[in-house]
C-alpha positions in Angstrom: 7.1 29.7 -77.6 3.6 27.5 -76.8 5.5 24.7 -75.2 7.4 28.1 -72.8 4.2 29.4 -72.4 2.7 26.1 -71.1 5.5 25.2 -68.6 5.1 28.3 -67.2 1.5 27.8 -66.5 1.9 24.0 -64.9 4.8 25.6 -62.8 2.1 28.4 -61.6 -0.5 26.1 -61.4 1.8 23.6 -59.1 2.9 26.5 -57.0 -1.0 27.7 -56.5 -2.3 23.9 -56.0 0.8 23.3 -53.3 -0.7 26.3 -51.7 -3.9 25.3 -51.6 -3.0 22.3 -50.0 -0.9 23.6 -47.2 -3.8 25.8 -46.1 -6.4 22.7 -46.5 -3.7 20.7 -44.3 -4.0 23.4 -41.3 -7.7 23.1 -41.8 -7.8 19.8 -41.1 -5.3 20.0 -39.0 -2.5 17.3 -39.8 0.0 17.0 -37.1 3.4 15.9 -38.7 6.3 14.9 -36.4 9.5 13.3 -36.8 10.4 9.7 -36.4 12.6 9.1 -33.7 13.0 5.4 -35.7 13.7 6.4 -39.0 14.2 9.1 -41.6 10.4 9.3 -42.7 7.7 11.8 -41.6 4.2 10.1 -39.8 1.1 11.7 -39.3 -0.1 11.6 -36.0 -3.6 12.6 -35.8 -5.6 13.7 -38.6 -8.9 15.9 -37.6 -9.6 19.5 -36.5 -7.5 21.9 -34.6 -10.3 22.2 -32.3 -11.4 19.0 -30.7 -14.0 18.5 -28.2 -11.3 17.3 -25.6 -9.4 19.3 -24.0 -6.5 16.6 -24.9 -6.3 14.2 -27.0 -4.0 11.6 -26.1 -2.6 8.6 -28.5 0.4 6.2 -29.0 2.3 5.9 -32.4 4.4 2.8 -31.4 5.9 3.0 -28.0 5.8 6.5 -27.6 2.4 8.2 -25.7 1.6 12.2 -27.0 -1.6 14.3 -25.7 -2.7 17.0 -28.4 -3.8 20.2 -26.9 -7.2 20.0 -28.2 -7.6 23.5 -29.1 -4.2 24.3 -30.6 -3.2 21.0 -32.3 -0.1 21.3 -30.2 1.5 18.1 -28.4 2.6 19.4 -25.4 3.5 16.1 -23.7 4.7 12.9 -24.7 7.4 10.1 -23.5 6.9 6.2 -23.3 5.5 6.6 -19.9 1.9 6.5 -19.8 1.0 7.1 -16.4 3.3 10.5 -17.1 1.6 11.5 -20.2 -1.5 11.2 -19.1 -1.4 12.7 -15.2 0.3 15.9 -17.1 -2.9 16.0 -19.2 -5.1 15.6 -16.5 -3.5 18.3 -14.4 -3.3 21.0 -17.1 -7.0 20.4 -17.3 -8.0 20.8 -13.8 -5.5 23.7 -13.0 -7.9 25.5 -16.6 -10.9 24.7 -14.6 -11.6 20.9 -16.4 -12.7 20.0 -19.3 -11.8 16.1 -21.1 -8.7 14.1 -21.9 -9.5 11.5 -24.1 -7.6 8.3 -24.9 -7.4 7.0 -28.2 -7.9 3.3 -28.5 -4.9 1.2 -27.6 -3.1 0.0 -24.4 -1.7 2.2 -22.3 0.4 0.4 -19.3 0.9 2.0 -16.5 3.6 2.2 -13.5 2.3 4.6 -11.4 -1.7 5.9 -10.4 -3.4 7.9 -12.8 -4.8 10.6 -10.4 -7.9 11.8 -11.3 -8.8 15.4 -10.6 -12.2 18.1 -9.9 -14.0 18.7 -12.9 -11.7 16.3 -15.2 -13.6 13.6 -17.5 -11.0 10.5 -18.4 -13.0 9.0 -21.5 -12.3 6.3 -23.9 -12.9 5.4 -27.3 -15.5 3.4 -28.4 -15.3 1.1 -31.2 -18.1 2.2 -34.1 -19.8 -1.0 -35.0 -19.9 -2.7 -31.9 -20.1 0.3 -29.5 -17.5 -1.0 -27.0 -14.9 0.4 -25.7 -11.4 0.0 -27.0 -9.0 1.7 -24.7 -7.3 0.1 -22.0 -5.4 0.7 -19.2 -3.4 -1.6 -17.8 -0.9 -2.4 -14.2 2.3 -3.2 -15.4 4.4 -5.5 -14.4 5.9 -4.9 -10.2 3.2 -1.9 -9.9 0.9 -2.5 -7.2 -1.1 0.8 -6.9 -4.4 1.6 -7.7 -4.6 2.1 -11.6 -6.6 5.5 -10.9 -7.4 7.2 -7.5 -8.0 10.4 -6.0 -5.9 12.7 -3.9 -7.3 12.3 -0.7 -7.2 14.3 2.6 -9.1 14.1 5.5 -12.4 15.6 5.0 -13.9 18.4 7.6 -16.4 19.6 5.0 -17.7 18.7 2.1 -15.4 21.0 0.1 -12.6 18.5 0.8 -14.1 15.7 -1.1 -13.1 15.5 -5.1 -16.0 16.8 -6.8 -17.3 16.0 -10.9 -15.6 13.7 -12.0 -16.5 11.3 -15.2 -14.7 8.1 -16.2 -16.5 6.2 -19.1 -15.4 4.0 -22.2 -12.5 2.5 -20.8 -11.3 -1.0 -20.3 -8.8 -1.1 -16.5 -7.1 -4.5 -16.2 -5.5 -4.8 -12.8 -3.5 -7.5 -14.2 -4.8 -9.7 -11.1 -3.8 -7.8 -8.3 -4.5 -4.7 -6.4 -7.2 -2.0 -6.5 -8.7 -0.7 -10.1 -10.3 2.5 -9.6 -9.7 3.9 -5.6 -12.4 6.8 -5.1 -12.3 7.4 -1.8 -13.8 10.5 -1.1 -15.6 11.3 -4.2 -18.4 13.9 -4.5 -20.7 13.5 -8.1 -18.9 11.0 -10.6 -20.3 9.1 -12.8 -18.8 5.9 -14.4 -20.2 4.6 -17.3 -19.9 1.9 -20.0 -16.5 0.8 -18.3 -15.0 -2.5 -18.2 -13.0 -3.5 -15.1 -11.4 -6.6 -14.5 -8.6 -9.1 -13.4 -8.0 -7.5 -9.5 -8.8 -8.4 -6.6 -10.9 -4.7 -5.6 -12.7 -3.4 -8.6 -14.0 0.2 -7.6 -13.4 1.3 -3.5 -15.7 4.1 -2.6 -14.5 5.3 0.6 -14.2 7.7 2.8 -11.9 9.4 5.0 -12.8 12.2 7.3 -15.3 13.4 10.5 -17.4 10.2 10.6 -19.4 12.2 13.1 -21.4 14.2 10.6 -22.9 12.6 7.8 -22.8 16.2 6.0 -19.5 16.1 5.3 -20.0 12.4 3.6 -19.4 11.8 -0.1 -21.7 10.4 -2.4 -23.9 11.0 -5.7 -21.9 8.4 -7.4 -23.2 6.7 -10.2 -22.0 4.0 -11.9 -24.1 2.4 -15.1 -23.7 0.1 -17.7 -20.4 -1.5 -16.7 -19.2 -5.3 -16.4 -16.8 -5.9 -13.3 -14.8 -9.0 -12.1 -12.8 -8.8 -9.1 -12.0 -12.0 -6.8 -12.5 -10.5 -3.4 -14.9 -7.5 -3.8 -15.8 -5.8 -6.8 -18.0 -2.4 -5.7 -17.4 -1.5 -2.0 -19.2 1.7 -0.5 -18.3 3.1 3.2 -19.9 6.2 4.2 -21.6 7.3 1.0 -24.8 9.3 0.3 -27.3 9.0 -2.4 -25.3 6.8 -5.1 -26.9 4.8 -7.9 -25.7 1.7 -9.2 -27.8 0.2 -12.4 -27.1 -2.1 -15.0 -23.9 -3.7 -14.1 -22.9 -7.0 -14.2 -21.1 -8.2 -11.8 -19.4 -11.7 -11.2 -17.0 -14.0 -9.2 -16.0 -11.9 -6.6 -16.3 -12.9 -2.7 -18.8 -10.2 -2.5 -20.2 -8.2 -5.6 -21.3 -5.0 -3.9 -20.1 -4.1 0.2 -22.6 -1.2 1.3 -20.9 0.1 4.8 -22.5 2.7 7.0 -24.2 4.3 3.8 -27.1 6.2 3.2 -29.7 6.7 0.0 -28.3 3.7 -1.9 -30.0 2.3 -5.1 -29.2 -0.5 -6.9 -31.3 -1.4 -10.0 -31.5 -3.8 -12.7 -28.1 -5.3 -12.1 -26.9 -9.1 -12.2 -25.0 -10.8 -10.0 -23.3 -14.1 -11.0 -21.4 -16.7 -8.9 -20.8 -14.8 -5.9 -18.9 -17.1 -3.4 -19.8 -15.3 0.2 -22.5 -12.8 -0.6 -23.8 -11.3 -3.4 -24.4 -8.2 -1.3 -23.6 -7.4 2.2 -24.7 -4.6 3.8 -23.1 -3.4 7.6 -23.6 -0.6 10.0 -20.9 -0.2 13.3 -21.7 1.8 16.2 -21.1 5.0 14.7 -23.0 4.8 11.8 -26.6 3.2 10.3 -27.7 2.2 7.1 -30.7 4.0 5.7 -32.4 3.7 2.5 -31.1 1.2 0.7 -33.4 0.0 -2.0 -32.2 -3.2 -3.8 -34.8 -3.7 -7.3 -35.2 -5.5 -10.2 -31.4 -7.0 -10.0 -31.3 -10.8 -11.1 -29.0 -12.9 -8.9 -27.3 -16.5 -10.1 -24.4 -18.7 -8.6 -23.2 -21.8 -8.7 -21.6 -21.3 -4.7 -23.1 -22.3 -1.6 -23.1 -18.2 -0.8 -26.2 -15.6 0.6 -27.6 -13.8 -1.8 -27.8 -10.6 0.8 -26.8 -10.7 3.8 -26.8 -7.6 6.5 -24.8 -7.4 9.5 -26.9 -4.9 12.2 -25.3 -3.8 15.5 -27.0 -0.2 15.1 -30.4 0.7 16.4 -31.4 3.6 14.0 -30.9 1.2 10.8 -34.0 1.5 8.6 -35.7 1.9 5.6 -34.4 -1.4 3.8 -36.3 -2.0 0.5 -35.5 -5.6 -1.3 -38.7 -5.8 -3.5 -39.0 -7.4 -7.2 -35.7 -9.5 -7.8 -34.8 -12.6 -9.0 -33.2 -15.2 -7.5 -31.7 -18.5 -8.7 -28.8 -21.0 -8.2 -26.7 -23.8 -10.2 -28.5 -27.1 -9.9 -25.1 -28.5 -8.3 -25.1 -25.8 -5.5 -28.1 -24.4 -3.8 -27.2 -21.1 -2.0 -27.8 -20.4 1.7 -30.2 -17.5 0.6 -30.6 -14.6 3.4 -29.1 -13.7 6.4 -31.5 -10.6 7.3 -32.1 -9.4 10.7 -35.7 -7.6 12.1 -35.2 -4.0 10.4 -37.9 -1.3 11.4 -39.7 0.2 8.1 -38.5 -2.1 5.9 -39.9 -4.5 2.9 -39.0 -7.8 1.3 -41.8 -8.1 -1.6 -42.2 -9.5 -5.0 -39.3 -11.2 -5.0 -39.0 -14.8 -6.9 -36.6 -17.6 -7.6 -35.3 -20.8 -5.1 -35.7 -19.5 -1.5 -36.8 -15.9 -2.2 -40.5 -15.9 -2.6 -41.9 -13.1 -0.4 -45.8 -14.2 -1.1 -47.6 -17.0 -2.1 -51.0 -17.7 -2.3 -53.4 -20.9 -3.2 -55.9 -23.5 -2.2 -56.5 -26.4 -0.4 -58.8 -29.0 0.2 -58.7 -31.4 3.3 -60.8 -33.8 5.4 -60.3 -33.7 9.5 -59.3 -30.8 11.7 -55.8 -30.4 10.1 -54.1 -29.8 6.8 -50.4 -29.4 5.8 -48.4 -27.8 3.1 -45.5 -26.4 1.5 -45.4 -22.8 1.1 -42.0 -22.5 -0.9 -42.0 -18.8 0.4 -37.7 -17.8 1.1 -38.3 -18.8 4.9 -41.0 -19.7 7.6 -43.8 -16.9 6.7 -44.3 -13.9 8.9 -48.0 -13.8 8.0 -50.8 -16.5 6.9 -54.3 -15.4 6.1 -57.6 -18.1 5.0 -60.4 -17.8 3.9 -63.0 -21.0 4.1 -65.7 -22.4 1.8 -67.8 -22.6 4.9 -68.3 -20.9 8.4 -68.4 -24.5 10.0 -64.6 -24.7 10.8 -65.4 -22.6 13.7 -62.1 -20.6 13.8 -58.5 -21.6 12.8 -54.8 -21.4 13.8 -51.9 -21.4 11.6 -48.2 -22.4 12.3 -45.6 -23.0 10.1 -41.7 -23.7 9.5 -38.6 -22.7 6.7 -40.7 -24.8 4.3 -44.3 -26.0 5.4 -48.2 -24.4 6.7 -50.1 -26.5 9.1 -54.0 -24.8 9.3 -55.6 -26.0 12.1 -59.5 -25.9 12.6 -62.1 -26.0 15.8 -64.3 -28.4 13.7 -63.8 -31.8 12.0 -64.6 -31.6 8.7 -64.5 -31.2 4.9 -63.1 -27.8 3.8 -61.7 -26.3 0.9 -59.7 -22.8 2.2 -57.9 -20.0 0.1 -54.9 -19.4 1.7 -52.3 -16.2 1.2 -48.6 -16.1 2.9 -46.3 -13.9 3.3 -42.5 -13.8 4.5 -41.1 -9.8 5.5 -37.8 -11.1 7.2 -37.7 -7.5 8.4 -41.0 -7.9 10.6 
């Protein structure tokens, strides 16, 4: 009767913990599907129901799913990744927007992801190390852009994509082609991205009335991301007010291409072996440039290449600000520096490295009615004040060349002068 009596109870007590467990499973919401490989369940996904993406998308072997983030359901999922995750994407910008994010893992790609109003594409990042550990990748005989935008031509503003995120991911071009095309993007941010092996890294352009700068995109901001590309790695056409900080950028032909833009900031970024230009800013006939402030960015390579060169056929462009950078060069290679025409309201200061001082200052002591000197300023100096030990000079003259200062005085004699000079290639 006792060993009845206790069966009975481990039955009950099997039945009520197999219960409790079912109900803890939909809590924490474990997704179990079949596999398509063999006769055992997997678990997909183990978290909440309700996830702060909209979608989460993951691979379990060859096979891509996205997780409705708010039902646990998988509504898509196929070994084609570019599918998977453009059906994500569009079910979140036809909902209004909202995230899809990619678990870590490589996801190659035979078609253009296209990226959508109000969507966020995000990565995962890797906990100790904080980087990012998805990637997307061109596969083999694909020769697209690895994301891009639908694009049409622009007559107002409203034609231009508009919020759009794209951080924590790793895009491999895989050598060729274009990573990310954005032309005609209105508010994005990129963030904490890497993007690498093609030959056109990110291409903001435009397409649309280039008669009315109104209707131009722009407020793109890209931060904390390291690029390669061989030809150009960031090019801008027709853009207003983006920001580009903290990138580092390296080997391409040029490492930033600023085109008929406006409002452009680029802070605290490096540049390393550039083989044309590090940057190159153009106008046409159309279209100026107009405040675009290049700070606090660091510039090394071992080519014979400009660090910033601007090509000027336009009479309105103004307003360019190249003030606190450094400047250096492989000691096997010393680059051609500048190639910067006169530019109304501009400024070239407190810039240092080989070629790039914009002021220098010191003293000199000389015997006769002339003294010369190297300046070391980034070219001949626009500007050369001195100040003598003496009023017996009797007045002075200065002229100078890329690398020396001849002061010339009335009266022989012995002097000792302060000098200050100063190189604005914009004057």
């Amino acid at each position: 009767m006792k060993l009845a009596k206790i069966k009975k109870l481990s039955l009950k007590t099997y039945a009520i913990a197999l219960i409790i467990a079912f109900f803890v499973g939909l809590v924490l919401g474990g997704a179990i599907v079949y596999s398509q490989s063999s006769n055992e369940n997997i678990t997909i996904v183990s978290g909440s129901f309700t996830e702060t993406a909209s979608y989460v998308i993951f691979k379990v072997g060859d096979t891509i799913y996205a997780k409705n983030g708010t039902t646990g359901e998988i509504e898509y999922s196929g070994t084609n990744a570019s599918y998977v995750i453009n059906q994500a994407i569009a079910s979140v910008h036809l909902k209004g927007g909202g995230t899809v994010f990619l678990k870590a893992g490589e996801y190659v790609i035979d078609s253009s992801i296209i990226i959508k109003e109000k969507v966020s594409l995000v990565g995962e990042m890797e906990s100790k190390t904080g980087s990012a550990v998805t990637v997307i990748k061109r596969g083999t005989g694909f020769t697209g852009a690895l994301l891009k935008t639908e694009v049409t031509y622009a007559d107002s503003i409203e034609d231009n994509t508009q919020d759009i995120k794209i951080k924590n991911l790793i895009f491999n071009g895989n050598n060729e082609g274009v990573c990310l095309n954005l032309t005609n993007v209105d508010t994005c941010v990129i963030k904490e991205c890497r993007i690498a092996y093609c030959e056109y890294a990110v291409w903001l352009g435009y397409y649309g009335d280039q008669t009315n700068d109104a209707v131009y995109p722009g407020d793109v901001r890209i931060t904390d991301c390291r690029i390669h590309a061989t030809k150009i790695a960031v090019y801008v056409e027709r853009n207003l007010g983006d920001y580009f900080r903290d990138l580092k950028i390296s080997d391409a032909n040029y490492t930033l291409y600023i085109k008929c833009s406006k409002i452009i900031f680029v802070e605290d970024c490096s540049f390393y072996n550039f083989q044309t230009a590090a940057i190159k800013l153009e106008d046409d006939s159309n279209e100026h440039l107009e405040s675009i402030i290049i700070q606090g960015n660091r510039f090394y390579t071992t080519h014979s290449a400009k660090y910033i060169t601007i090509t000027k056929v336009h009479s309105s462009t103004s307003r360019i600000s190249i003030n606190d950078n450094v400047f250096s060069y492989s000691a096997l290679d010393r680059p051609d520096t500048f190639d910067l025409p006169k530019i109304s309201y501009s400024s070239f200061r407190g810039n240092t490295g080989y070629h790039a001082m914009s002021e220098q200052s010191g003293t000199v002591t000389f015997s006769g009615t002339s003294y010369t000197f190297y300046h070391n300023l980034a070219k001949a100096p626009t500007l050369v004040l001195v100040s003598f030990n003496t009023t017996s000079y009797g007045g002075y003259t200065w002229t100078a060349t890329d690398t020396q200062i001849t002061i010339t005085v009335q009266n022989s004699g012995n002097y000792k002068a302060y000098w200050y000079a100063e190189y604005n290639p914009f004057s």
